[in-house]
C-alpha positions in Angstrom: 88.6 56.2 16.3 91.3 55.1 14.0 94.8 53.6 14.4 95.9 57.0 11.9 93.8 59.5 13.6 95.2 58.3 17.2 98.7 58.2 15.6 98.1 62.1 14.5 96.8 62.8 18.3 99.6 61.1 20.1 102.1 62.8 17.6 100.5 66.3 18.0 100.2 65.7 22.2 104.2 64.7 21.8 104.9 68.3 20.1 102.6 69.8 22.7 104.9 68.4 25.7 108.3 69.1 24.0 107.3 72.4 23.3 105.9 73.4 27.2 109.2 71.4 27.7 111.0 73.7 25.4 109.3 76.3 26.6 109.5 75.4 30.2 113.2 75.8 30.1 113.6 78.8 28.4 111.4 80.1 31.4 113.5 78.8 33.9 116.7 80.2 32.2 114.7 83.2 31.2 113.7 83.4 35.1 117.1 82.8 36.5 118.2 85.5 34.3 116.0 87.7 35.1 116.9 87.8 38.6 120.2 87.9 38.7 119.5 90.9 36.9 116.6 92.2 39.3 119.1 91.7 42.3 121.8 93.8 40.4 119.3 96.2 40.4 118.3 95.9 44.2 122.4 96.2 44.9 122.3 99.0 42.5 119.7 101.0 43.8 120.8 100.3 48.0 124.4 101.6 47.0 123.5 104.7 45.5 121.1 105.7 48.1 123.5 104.4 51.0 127.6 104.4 50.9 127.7 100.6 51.3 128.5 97.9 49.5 125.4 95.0 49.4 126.5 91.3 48.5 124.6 88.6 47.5 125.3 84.9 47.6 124.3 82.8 44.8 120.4 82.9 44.3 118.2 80.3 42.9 114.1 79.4 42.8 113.2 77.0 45.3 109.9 76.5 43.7 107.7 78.4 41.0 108.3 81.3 43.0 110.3 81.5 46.0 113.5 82.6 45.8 116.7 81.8 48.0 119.8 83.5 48.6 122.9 81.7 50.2 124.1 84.4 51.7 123.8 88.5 52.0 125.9 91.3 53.5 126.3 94.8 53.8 129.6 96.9 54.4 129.8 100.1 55.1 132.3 102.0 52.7 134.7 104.6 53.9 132.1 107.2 53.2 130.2 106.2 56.0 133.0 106.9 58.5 133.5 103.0 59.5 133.8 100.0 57.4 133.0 97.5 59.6 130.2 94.9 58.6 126.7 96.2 59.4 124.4 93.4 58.1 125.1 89.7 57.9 122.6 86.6 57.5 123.2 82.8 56.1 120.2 82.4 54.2 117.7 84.8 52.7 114.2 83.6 50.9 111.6 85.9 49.8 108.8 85.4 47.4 109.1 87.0 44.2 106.3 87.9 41.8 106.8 86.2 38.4 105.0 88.5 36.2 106.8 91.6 38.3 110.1 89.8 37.2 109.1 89.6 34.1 107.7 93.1 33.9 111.1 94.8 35.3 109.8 95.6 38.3 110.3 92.6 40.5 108.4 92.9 43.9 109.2 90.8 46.4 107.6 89.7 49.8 107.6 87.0 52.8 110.7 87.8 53.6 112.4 85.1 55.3 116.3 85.2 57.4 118.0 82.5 59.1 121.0 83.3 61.5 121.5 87.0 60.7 123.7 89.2 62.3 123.1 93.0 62.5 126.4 94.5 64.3 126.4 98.3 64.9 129.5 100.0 66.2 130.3 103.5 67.3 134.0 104.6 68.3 133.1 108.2 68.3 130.5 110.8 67.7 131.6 111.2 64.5 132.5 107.5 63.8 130.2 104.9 63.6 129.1 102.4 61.1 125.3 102.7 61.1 124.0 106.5 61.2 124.2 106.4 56.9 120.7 105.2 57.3 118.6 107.8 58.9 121.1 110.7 57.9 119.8 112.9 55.2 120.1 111.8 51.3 122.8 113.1 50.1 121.6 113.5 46.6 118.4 115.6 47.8 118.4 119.3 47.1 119.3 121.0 49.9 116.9 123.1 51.7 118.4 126.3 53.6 117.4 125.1 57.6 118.1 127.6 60.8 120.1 125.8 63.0 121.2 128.8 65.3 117.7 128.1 67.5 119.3 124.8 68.4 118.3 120.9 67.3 115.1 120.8 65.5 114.2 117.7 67.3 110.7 117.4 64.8 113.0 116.9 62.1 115.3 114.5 63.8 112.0 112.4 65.2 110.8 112.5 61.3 114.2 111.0 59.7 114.3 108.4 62.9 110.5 107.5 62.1 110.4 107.6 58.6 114.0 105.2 58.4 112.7 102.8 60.6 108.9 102.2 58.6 110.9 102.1 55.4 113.1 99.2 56.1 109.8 97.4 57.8 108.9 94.8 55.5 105.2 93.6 55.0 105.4 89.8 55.8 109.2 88.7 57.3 110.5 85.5 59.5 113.7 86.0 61.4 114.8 83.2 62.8 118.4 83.2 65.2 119.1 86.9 64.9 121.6 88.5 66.8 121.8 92.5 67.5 124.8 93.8 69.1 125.6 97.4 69.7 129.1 98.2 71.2 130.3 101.9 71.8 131.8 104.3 74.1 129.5 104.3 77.0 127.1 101.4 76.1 127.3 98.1 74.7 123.9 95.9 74.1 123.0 92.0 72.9 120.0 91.3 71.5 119.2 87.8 70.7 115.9 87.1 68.9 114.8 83.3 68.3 112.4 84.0 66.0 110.4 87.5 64.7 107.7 87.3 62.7 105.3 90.2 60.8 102.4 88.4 58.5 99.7 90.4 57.5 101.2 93.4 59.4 100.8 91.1 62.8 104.0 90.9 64.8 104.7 88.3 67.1 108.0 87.7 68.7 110.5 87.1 71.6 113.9 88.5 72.5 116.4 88.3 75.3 117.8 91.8 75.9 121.2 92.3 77.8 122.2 96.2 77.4 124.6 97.7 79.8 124.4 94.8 82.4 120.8 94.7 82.7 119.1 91.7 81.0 115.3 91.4 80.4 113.4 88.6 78.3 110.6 89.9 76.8 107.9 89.2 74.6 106.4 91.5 71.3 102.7 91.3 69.7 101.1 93.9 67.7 100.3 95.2 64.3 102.2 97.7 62.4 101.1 99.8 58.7 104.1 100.7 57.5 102.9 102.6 54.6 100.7 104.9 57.0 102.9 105.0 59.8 100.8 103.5 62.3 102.2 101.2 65.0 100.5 99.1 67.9 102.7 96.7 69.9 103.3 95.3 73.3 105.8 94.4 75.0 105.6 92.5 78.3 108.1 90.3 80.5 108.8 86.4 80.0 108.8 84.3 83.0 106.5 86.5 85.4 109.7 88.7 85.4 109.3 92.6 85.1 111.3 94.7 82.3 113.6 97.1 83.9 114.8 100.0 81.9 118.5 99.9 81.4 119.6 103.2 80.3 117.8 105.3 83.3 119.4 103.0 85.8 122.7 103.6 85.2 122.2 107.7 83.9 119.8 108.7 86.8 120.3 106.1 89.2 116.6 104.9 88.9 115.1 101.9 88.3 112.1 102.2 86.4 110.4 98.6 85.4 106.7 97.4 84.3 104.8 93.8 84.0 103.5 95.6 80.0 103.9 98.5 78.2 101.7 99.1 75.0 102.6 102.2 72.7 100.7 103.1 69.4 101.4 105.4 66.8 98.2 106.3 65.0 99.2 109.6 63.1 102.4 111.7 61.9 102.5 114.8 60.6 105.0 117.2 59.5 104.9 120.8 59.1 106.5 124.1 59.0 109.2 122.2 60.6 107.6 120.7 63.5 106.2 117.2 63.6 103.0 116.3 65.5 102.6 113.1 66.9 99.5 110.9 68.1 98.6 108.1 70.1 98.7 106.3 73.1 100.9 104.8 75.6 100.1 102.6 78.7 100.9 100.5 81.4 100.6 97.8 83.7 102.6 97.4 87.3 104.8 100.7 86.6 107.7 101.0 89.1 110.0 103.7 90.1 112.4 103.7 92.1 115.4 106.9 93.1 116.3 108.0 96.4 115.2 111.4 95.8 111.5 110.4 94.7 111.8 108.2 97.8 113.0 105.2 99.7 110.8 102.7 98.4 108.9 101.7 95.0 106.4 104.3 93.7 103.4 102.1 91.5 101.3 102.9 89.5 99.0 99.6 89.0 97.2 100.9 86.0 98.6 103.9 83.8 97.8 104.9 80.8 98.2 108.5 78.3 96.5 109.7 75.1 99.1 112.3 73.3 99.3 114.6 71.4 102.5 115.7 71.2 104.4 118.6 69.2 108.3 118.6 68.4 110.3 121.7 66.8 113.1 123.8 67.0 114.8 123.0 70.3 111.1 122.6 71.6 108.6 120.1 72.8 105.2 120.2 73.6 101.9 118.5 74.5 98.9 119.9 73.0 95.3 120.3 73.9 93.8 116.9 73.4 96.5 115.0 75.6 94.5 112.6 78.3 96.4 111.0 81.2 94.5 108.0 83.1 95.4 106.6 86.8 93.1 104.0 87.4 89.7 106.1 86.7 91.1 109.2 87.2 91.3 111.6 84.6 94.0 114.6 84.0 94.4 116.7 80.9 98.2 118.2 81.3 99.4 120.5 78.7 103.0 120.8 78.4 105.7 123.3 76.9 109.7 122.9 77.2 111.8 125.0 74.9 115.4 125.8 74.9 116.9 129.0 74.5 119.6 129.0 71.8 123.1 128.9 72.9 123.6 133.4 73.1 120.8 133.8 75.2 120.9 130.6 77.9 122.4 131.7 81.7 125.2 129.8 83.1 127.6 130.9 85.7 128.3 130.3 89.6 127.1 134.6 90.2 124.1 134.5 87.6 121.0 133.2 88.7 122.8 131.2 91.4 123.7 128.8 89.3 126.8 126.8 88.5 129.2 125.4 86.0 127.1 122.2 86.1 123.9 123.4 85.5 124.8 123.3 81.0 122.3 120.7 81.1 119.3 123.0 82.2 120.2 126.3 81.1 118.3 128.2 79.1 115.1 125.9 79.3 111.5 127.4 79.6 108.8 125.3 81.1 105.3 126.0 81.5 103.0 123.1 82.6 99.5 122.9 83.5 97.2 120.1 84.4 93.5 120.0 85.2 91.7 117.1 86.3 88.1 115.6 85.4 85.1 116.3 88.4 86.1 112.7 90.1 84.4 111.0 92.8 86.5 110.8 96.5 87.4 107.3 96.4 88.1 107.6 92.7 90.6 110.0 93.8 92.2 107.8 96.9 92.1 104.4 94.4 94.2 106.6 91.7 96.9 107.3 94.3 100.1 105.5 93.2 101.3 102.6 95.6 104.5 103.5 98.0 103.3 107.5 97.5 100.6 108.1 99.9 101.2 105.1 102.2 99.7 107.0 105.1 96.2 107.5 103.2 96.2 103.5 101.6 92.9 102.7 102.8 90.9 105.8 102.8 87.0 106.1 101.6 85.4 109.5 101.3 82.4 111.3 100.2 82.1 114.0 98.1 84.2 114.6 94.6 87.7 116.6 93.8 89.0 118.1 91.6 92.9 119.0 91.2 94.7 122.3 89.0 97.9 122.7 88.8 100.0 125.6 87.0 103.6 126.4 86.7 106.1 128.4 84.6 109.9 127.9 85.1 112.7 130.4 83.4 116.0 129.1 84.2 117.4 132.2 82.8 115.3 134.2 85.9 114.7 131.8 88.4 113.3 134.5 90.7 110.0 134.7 88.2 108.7 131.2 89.3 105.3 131.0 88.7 103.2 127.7 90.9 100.0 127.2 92.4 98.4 124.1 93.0 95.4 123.6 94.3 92.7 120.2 95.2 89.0 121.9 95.4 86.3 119.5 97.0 82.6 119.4 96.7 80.7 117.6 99.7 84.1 116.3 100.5 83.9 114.1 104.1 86.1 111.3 105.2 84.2 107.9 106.0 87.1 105.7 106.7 90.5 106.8 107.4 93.6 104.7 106.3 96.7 103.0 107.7 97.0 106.7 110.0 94.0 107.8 111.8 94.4 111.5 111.4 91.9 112.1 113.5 94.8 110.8 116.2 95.4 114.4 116.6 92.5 115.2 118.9 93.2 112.2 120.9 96.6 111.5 123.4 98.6 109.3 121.7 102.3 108.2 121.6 105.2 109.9 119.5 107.8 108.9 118.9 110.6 111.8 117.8 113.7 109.9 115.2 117.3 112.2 114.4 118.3 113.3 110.9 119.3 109.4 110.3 116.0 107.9 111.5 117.0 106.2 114.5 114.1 106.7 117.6 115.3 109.0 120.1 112.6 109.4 122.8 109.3 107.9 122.6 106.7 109.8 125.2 102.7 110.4 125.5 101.2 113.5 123.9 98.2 114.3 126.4 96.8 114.8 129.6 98.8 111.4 131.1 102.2 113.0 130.0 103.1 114.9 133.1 105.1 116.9 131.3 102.3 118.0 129.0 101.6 121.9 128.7 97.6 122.9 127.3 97.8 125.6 125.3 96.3 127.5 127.3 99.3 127.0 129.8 102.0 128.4 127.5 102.8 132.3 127.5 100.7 134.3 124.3 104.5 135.4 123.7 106.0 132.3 123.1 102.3 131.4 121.0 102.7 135.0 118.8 106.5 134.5 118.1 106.4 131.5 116.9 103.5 131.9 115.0 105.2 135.1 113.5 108.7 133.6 112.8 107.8 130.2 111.4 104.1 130.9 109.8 102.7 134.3 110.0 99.3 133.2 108.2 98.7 129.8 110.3 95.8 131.0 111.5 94.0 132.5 108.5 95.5 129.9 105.7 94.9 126.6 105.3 97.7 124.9 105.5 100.0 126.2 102.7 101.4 129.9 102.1 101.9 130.0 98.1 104.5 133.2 98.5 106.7 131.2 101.8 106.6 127.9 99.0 108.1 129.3 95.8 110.5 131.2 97.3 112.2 128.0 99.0 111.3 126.4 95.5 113.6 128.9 93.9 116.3 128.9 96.6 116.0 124.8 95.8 116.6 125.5 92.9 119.7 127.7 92.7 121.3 125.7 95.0 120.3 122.4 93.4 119.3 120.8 96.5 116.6 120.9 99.5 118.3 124.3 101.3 114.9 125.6 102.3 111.4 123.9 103.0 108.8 126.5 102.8 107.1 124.6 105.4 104.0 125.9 107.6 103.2 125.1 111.0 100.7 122.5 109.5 103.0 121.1 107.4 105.6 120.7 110.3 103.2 118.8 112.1 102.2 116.3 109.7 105.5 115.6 109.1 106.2 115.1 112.7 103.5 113.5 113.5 102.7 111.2 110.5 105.6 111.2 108.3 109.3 110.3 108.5 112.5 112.9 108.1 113.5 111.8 104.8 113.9 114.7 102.1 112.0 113.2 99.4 109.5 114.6 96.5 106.8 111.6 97.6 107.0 112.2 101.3 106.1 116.4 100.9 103.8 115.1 98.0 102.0 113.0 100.5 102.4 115.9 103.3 100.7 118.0 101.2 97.7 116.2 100.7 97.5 115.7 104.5 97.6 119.0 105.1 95.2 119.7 102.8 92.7 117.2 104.6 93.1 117.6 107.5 93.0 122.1 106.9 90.0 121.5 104.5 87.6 119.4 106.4 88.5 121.2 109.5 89.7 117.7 111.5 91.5 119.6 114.2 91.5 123.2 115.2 94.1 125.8 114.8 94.2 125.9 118.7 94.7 121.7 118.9 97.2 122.2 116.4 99.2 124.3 117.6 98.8 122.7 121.0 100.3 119.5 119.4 102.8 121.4 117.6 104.8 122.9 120.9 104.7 119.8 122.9 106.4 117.6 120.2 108.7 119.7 118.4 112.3 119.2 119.4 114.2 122.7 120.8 117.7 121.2 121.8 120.0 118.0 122.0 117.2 115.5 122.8 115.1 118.3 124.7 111.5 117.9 123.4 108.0 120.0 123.9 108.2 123.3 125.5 107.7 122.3 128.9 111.5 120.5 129.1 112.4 123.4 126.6 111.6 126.3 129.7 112.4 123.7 132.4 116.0 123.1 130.5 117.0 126.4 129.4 115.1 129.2 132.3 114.1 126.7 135.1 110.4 128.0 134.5 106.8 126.5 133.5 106.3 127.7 130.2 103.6 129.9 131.2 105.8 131.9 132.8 108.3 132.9 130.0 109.0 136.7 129.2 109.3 138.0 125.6 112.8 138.2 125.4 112.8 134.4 126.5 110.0 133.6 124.0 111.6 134.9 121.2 115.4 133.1 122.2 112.8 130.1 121.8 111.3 130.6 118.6 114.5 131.7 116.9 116.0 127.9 117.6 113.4 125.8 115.8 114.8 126.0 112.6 118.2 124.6 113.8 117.6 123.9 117.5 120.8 121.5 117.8 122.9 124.7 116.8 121.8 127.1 119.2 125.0 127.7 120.7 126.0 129.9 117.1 124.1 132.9 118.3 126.2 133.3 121.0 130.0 134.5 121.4 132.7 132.6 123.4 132.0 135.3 126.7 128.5 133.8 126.4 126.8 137.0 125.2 123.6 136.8 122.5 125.9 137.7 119.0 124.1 141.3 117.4 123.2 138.5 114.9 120.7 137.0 116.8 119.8 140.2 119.0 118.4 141.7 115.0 116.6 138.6 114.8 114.9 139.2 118.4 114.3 143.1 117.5 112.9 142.4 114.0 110.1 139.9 115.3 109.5 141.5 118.2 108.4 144.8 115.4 106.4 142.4 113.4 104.9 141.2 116.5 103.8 144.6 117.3 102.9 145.3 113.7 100.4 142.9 114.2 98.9 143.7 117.6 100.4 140.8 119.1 103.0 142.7 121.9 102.8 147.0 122.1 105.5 149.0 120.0 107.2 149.8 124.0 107.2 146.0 124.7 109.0 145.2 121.1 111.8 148.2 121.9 112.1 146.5 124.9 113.6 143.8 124.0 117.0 142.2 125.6 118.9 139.2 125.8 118.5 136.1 128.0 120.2 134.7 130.8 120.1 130.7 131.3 119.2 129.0 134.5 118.0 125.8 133.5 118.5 122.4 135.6 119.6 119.1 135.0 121.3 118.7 131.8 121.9 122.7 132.0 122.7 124.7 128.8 125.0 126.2 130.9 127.0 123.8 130.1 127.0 124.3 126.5 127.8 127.9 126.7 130.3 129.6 128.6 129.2 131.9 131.8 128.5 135.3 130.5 131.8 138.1 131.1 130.3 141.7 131.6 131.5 143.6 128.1 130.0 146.7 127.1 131.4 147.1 124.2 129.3 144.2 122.8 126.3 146.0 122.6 127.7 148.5 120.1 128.5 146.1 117.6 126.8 146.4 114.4 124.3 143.4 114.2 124.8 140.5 111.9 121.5 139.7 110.1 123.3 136.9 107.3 122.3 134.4 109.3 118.7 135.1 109.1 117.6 135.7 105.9 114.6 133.5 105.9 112.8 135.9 108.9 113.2 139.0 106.9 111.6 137.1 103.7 108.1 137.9 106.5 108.4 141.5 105.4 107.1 140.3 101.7 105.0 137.3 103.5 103.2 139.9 106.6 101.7 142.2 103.6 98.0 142.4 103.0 95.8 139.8 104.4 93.3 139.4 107.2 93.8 142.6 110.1 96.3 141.4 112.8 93.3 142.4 115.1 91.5 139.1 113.8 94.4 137.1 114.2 93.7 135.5 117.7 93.6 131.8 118.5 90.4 130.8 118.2 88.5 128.2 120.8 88.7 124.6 120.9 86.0 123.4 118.6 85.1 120.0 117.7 86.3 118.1 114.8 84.1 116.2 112.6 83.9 112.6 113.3 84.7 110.3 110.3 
């Protein structure tokens, strides 16, 4: 080669460079331009769709293509209510397609912010600075909606979804951001040290400090923004649980877990309603309230596959929903609706219900829940911890299978529809739990506790006891009116009288508290006998169950039963089993009671510390409690149990007892005549003339006698 030709090369390669120089720099000022006036265009486009005002700090490439922004926030304008700053972050880099840019369409992506700073305030339902995001678009056409049915909470769930998928980004890396909420009845600080999304992964931790209850927790999952499909966990830092903030201080619960995982895997809208799917579970779920019970109920393992349905003042899950305990399978199907605002019942003389009841009026609820064929100890594993403490332990034989429906109007209360029901197939007990049930064909100790569960007497229930009465020992009249006052079916059910239960369900209910059990002789005994006092949802849950075992495989018969039942039950101030009961009050064995005396005794059970209010201050029966007397005393003789002469027969009682005498609770009688023409007073005893509806139909009173001892099935 030449000295000319490599002159003509090197001065040809020197063009080449100053023109990719040239050219280089045009690019760069070209690029710069370019996205100054791309950003314009993002501020552009944010404020028309949202009344804010977005500011950028000055921008510049880092390298070919990341850009970097010193500086970003967004202020609400007057338009949306309050102007105080939403969004707020130091640093902002993203990448940024060149050939996007240079196309007019600039995409960005990796979204990266250091030290933001979202701040969301609300000084009012109507004020707040942050609601312009999932609120409707002010510049879409309107479309005619019927709000008179009440909150279409499909469309609500929709805006709330769709907002929060759109502002997702595909890849992003926050690093030091800070979330604070502050208004009128909660305040919450969320700091985040770093959250990441690549590839649609998340990955993330957060310490959490909402309205005095802190929780550090950590995030993983995957989310599709574009398809609206979530998957994410989140779990406790530190072997600590997360306790749910809101519920603690609204309900006075605590509600915590070890890990929750929820995913979203489809959304659908229409016709107004949106339909919702996916699953939601578990791990170490706590509850805690003093009406569920007095300790933690847990559920080790939990988990639910929904399929749920939200409209017009309406929710709903579908056919298709599965809930799992452990291996335990139940397929609920739920419907609540609210009636719109013309049509709901609120009022201290409608419906028994009161002023405070807005929150419930006008819902309708029907619920029903089937469970899969599952093996017994399937069953007894999928209990929830703290629930059925008496039964931890048990092993069985055989399968069960649980139904359950119910249908609530709170606008007629008195149309209460429930019946639940446990059916068993080769059902046997192999190994009873921390209670031996089977306790009840044995002598054993009890122990009877007051209202406030302090012990008041500890004594033996058997043959040992001297004060012990056999059931043979205690008069049939004593046997027939209890059985007819407090559970006219006990010997023919087995251990539950649907009718007796939703009639104190609805009484419950408008009173809004536990006024009326519902309770059978069975029940009473469990609940004496293995169970404590407290008025709790878990402890008749768990009563139930007992009864139902113990009814079901036949462990003790209706004559032991009953048997137990009168020499435990308390019938005065600290006077317990019906030997101290005829002892204390008619100085007699109880075998020896009259009807007139039997019936005094089995109208004090209910309330046997207030005895003394069926009688007047000369020490004469009040016509109150003489109606009771007469009217089961006639459904004693409706049933064959006493003759119709024997019921008409009927009179009051005079007290002889010894030692701690009742005598000296209630004045000597004074001869008056003219008591025994007072009308009688039957408010006090509503619940006995509910038997009228209970006594009709059923087995012949002929076949209601008690049966023999039999033997219960060994375990």
């Amino acid at each position: 080669m030449t000295s000319a030709t490599k002159k003509k090369i090197g001065f040809g390669l020197g063009i080449l460079v100053v023109l990719l120089a040239v050219g280089l720099g045009v690019f760069l000022a070209k690029r710069q331009q370019l996205l100054e006036i791309a950003l314009e265009k993002v501020k552009g486009k944010v404020e028309r769709k949202f009344p804010v005002t977005l500011t950028f700090g000055p921008a510049r490439f880092t390298d070919l293509n990341t850009v970097q922004l010193d500086g970003i926030s967004l202020v609400p304008t007057a338009e949306a209510s309050l102007t105080d700053t939403l969004l707020r972050a130091q640093t902002v880099r993203a990448s940024l397609s060149v050939r996007s840019l240079f196309a007019g369409r600039p995409v960005f992506s990796n979204l990266e912010i250091d030290k933001a700073r979202l701040t969301a305030r609300k000084v009012s339902d109507a004020r707040d600075n942050y609601s312009f995001l999932y609120k409707k678009d002010k510049n879409a056409p309107a479309v005619p909606r019927d709000t008179t049915k009440g909150t279409n909470y499909g469309l609500l769930a929709n805006q709330l979804l769709e907002a929060a998928f759109d502002n997702v980004p595909g890849e992003a890396d926050f690093r030091d951001f800070l979330i604070t909420y502050d208004g009128p009845r909660h305040q919450a600080r969320l700091v985040m040290p770093r959250l990441a999304i690549e590839s649609g992964e998340i990955s993330g931790e957060m310490t959490a400090l909402i309205d005095s209850v802190q929780n550090r927790v950590g995030i993983v999952g995957h989310i599709d923004a574009g398809d609206y499909e979530v998957d994410a966990q989140v779990f406790g830092l530190d072997k600590r649980p997360v306790v749910l903030p809101y519920v603690q201080r609204r309900y006075g619960a605590r509600v915590q877990f070890d890990t929750i995982r929820v995913a979203l895997t489809d959304k659908d809208l229409s016709r107004d309603e949106l339909t919702l799917k996916g699953t939601a579970s578990a791990v170490n779920f706590i509850v805690n309230h003093p009406k569920l019970s007095d300790q933690d109920v847990r559920f080790p393992r939990a988990g639910i596959d929904f399929v749920t349905r939200l409209g017009q003042a309406s929710f709903a899950l579908d056919k298709g929903t599965r809930v799992l305990l452990n291996r335990m399978e139940l397929f609920p199907r739920l419907s609540v609706r609210r009636r719109p605002v013309p049509e709901r019942v609120v009022g201290k003389n409608i419906n028994g219900l009161t002023s405070r009841s807005q929150l419930l009026a006008g819902l309708v609820v029907k619920l029903d829940v089937e469970s899969a064929e599952t093996p017994a100890n399937d069953f007894f594993d999928a209990l929830p911890e703290g629930m059925f403490e008496s039964l931890e332990g048990t092993r069985a034989e055989g399968s069960l299978r649980y139904k359950l429906h119910a249908a609530l109007d709170m606008n007629q209360l008195d149309s209460l529809e429930f019946d639940s029901g446990l059916r068993a197939t080769k059902f046997r007990i192999t190994q009873f739990g921390r209670e031996n049930l089977n306790k009840l064909n044995q002598s054993f100790r009890y122990t009877a506790y007051n209202d406030k569960g302090d012990s008041v007497k500890t004594f033996a229930v058997g043959p040992e006891n001297p004060e012990f009465t056999p059931y043979n020992q205690v008069a049939d009249e004593l046997k027939y009116a209890i059985m007819t006052a407090e559970d006219p079916r006990f010997l023919t059910h087995r251990g539950f009288m649907e009718k007796a239960f939703v009639k104190s369900a609805i009484q419950n209910l408008k009173e809004r508290r536990f006024a009326r059990g519902g309770s059978t002789l069975s029940m009473q005994l469990v609940k004496n006998v293995f169970l404590t006092r407290k008025k709790t949802i878990v402890r008749k849950a768990e009563e139930a169950l007992i009864v139902w075992i113990i009814e079901n495989t036949r462990l003790a018969s209706k004559q032991r039963m009953l048997e137990v039942y009168l020499n435990i039950i308390e019938w005065g101030p600290k006077i317990y089993g019906v030997h101290e009961a005829a002892e204390f009050y008619f100085n007699k064995p109880p075998a020896n009671l009259n009807l007139s005396e039997s019936l005094f005794l089995a109208s004090i059970i209910p309330s046997p510390k207030r005895y003394r209010a069926g009688f007047n201050q000369y020490g004469e029966m009040r016509g109150s409690a003489r109606y009771f007397q007469r009217l089961i005393a006639q459904l004693m003789a409706r049933r064959g149990f006493i003759t119709t002469e024997q019921a008409q027969s009927v009179g009051g009682v005079s007290f002889s007892g010894r030692g701690l005498r009742a005598m000296d609770f209630i004045p000597r009688p004074v001869v008056d005549s003219t008591l025994m023409l007072l009308r009688a007073d039957s408010t006090k005893f509503n619940d006995p003339i509910d038997l009228l509806d209970l006594l009709g139909g059923g087995v012949p009173p002929s076949q209601e006698v008690p049966p023999t001892t039999t033997t219960p099935p060994k375990p």
